[in-house]
C-alpha positions in Angstrom: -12.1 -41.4 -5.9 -14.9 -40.6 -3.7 -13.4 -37.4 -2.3 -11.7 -34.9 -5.1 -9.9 -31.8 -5.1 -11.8 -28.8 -3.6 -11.8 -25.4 -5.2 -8.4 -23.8 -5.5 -6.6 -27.1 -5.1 -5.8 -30.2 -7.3 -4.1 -33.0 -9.0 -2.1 -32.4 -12.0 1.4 -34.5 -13.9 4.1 -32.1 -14.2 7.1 -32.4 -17.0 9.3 -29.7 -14.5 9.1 -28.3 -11.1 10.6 -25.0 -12.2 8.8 -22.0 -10.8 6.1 -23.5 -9.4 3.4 -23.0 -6.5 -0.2 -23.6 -5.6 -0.9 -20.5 -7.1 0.8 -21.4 -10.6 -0.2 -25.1 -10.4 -3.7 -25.2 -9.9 -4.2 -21.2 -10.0 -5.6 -22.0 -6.6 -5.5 -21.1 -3.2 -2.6 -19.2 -1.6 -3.1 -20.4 2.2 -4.4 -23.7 4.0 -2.2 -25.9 1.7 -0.7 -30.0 1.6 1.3 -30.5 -0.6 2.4 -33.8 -2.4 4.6 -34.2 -4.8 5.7 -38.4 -6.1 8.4 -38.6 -8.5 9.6 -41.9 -10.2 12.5 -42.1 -12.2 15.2 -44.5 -13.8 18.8 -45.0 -12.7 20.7 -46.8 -15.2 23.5 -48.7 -13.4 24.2 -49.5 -9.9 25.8 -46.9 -6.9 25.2 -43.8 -8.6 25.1 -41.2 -6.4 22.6 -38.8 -6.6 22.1 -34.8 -5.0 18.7 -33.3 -4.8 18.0 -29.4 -4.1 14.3 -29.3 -3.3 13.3 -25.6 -1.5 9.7 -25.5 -0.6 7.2 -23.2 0.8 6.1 -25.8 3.9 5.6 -23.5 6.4 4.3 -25.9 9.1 7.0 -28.7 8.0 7.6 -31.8 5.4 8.8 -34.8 4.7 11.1 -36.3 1.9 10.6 -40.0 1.4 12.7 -42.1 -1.2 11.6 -45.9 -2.2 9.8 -46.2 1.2 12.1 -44.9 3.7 12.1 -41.5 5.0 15.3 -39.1 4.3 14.5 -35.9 5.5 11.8 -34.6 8.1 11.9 -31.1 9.4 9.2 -29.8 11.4 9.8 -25.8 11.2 9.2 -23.2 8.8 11.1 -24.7 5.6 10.6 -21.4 3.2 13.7 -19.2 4.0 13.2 -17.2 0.8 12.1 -19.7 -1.9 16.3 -20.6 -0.6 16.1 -23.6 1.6 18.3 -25.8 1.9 16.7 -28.0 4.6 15.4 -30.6 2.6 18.4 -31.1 -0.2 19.9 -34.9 0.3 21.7 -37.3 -1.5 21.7 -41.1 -2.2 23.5 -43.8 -3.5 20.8 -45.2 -5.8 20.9 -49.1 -7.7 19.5 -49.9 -11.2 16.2 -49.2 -11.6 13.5 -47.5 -11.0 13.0 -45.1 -7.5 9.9 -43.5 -6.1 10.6 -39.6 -4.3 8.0 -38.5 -2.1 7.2 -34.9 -0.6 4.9 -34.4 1.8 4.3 -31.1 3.3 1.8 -28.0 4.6 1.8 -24.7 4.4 -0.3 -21.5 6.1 0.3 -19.0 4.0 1.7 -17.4 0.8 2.3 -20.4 -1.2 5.8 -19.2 -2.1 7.3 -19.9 -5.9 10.1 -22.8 -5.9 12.3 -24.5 -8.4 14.1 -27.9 -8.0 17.5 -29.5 -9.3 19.5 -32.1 -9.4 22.5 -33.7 -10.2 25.2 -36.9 -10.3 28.3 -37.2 -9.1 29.3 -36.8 -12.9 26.9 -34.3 -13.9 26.5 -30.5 -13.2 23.2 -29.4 -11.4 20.3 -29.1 -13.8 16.4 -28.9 -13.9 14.1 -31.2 -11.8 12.3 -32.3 -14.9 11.4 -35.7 -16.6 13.3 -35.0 -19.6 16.7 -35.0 -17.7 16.0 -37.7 -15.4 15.4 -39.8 -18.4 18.3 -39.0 -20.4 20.2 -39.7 -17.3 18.9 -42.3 -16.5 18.0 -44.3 -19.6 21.4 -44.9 -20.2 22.7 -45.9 -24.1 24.9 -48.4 -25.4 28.3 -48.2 -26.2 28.6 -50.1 -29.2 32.1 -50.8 -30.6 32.4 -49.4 -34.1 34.4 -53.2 -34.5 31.0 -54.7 -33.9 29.6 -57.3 -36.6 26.2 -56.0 -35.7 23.8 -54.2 -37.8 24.9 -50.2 -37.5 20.2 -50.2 -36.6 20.8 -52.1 -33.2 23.6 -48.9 -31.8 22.8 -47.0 -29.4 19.4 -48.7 -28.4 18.2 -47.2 -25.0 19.2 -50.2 -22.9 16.3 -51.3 -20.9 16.3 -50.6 -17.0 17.4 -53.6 -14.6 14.9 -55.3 -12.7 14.3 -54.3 -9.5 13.6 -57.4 -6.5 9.8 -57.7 -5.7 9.9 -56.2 -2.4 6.0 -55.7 -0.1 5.8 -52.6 2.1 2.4 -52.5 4.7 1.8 -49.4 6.6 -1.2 -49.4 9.0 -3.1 -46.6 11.2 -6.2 -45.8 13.5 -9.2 -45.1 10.9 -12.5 -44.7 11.9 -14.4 -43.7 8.7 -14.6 -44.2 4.9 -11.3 -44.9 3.2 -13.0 -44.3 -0.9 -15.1 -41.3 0.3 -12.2 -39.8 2.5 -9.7 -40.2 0.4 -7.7 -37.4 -0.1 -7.9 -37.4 4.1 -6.5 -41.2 4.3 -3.6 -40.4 2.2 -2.8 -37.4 4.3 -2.9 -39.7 7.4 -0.3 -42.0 5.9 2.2 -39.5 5.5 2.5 -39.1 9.4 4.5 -41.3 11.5 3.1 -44.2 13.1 3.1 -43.3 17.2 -0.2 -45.2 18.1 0.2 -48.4 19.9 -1.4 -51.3 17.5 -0.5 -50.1 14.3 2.7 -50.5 12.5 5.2 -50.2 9.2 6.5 -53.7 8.5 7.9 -55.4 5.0 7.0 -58.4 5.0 8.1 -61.4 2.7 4.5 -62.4 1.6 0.7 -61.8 1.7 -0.4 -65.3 3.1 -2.6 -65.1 5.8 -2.0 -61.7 6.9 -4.1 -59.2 9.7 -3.3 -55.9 11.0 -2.7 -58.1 14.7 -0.4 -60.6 12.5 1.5 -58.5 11.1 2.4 -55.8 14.0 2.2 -58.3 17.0 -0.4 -58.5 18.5 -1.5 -54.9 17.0 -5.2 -53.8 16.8 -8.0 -55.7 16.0 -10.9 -53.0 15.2 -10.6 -49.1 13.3 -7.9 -49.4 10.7 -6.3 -48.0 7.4 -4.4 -50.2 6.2 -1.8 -49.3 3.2 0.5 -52.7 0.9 3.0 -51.1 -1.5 4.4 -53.8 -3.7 7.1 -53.2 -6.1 7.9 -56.4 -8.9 9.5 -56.6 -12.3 8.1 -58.1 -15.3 10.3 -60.2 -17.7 8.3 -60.6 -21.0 6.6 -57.0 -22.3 2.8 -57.4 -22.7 2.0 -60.4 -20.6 -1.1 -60.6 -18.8 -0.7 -60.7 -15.0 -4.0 -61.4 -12.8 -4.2 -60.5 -9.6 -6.7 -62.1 -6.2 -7.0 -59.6 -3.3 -9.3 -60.6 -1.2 -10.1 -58.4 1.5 -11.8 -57.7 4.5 -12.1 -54.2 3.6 -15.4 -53.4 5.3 -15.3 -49.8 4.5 -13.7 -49.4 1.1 -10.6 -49.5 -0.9 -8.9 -48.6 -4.1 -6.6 -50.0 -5.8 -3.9 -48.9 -8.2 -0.8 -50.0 -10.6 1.7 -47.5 -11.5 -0.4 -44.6 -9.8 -3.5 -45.4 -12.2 -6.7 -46.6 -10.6 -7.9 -50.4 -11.3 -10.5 -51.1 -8.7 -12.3 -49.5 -6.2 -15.2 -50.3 -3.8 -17.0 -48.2 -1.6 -18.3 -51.5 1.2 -17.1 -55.0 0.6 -18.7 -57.8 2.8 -15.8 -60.9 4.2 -16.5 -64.3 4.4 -13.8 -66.4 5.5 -15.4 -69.6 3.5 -15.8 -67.8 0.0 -13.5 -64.6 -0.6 -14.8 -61.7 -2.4 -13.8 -60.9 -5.7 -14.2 -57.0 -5.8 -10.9 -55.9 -6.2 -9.6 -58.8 -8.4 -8.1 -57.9 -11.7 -6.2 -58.5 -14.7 -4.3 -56.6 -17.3 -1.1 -56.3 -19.5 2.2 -55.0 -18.3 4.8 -53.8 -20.2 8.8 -55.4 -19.5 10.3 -53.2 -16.3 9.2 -53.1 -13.1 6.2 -52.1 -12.0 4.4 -51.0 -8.5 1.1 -52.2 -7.2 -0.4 -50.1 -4.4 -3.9 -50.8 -2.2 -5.5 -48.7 0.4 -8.6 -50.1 2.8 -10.3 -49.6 5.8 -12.2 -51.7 7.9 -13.7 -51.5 11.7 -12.8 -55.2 11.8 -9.4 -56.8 11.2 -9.7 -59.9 9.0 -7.0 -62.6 8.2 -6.0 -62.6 4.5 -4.4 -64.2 1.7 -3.4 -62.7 -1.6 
């Protein structure tokens, strides 16, 4: 994506976050370090509340964000002895799938952490995909009584679909959003205190600027950032997808945190939209999350 990892850092799926670090994770560096971590996981019924203890080494500070909205921000020394109890929450979660985000930096020494969790009717156990899916993937109670075949019990019944829901963040950006990648995304995990620029949810993508859609924001060096989350009914249809953009200075584009186009330039012409980040593809039954990045020194009107 234009700009990767450097040397000691880098990007890796995880199955747990017991004992782990920098260090242990990318047998990288032990200073100079950003952190993030995304997690998405199934809840299988509605108002279940959950508790999260996250302790991190984020010397200089982090930021917890759950489906969009921001639970926990603390701008001191979070470490306290691997201990920390400065960035444990809870939630009351609905059906479906959720998205945790933690963003964070630290100076130096990269201190080992494990994470846990746990319901209201659980104890606390390990931060790890195998436990949020058995949690969450929730089974059938099937009434021994039942006429139906003994095959169809305990099927893992399939998550709830979420509402389609658009999220647009936007910020000053001068440069390269493709070759600056890793840079851009840092940039979005900081509040937006600039005049011009803005996070707003909009209901649709019809005609849409950076001045539209923050009143009267800015008209000239933006990042711009449209997070949309939308359920599928039928498993394996094929969904297509027109994103014209005025993108001047790149953009990627991704679906479920996988890549599907990406552009370094794009030219704009009002009269005959550019195709460079249209696609199509197949998508399973649940719900699913589309997410596009772009810069441009220009803000154009737009419709998805």
């Amino acid at each position: 994506m234009g700009e990767k990892s450097g040397k000691g850092y880098c990007t890796k799926m995880l199955n747990h976050m017991v004992n782990k670090s920098n260090k242990k994770v990318c047998r990288g560096s032990a200073k100079n370090i950003g952190y993030y971590f995304r997690t998405t996981f199934p809840v299988a019924t509605d108002e279940v509340n959950y508790y999260f203890r996250t302790p991190t080494d984020f010397g200089r500070g982090g930021v917890v964000v759950l489906d969009g909205k921001v639970v926990k921000q603390v701008k001191s020394d979070i470490w306290q002895g691997g201990k920390s109890t400065l960035l444990n929450f809870n939630a009351t979660l609905d059906a479906g799938n959720h998205l945790l985000e933690y963003w964070g930096a630290e100076g130096c020494c990269d201190g080992t952490f494990s994470w846990s969790f746990r319901t209201e009717q659980t104890k606390w156990m390990q931060y790890s995909t195998k436990n949020f899916n058995n949690l969450g993937l929730a089974k059938q109670v099937v009434d021994e009584e039942d006429d139906e075949d003994w095959s169809d019990r305990h099927k893992v019944k399939p998550l709830p679909l979420t509402n389609a829901n658009i999220y647009v963040k936007t910020m000053p950006w001068k440069t390269s959003c493709t070759k600056k990648f890793n840079k851009f995304q840092q940039e979005l995990s900081k509040r937006v205190t600039v005049k011009g620029y803005c996070e707003v949810t909009p209901n649709s993508m019809a005609k849409v600027s950076n001045a539209q859609l923050c009143k009267g924001g800015s008209t000239q060096n933006i990042g711009y950032y449209y997070r949309t989350v939308f359920p599928n009914v039928y498993g394996g249809s094929q969904w297509c997808f027109r994103i014209p953009s005025g993108f001047i200075q790149g953009a990627v584009v991704m679906i479920d945190g996988k890549i599907v186009s990406q552009t370094d330039s794009m030219s704009y012409d009002a009269k005959k939209p550019n195709e460079e980040l249209n696609f199509c593809m197949n998508l399973t039954k649940g719900n699913h999350v589309i997410e596009v990045f772009g810069a441009s020194k220009v803000d154009y009107e737009t419709s998805w």
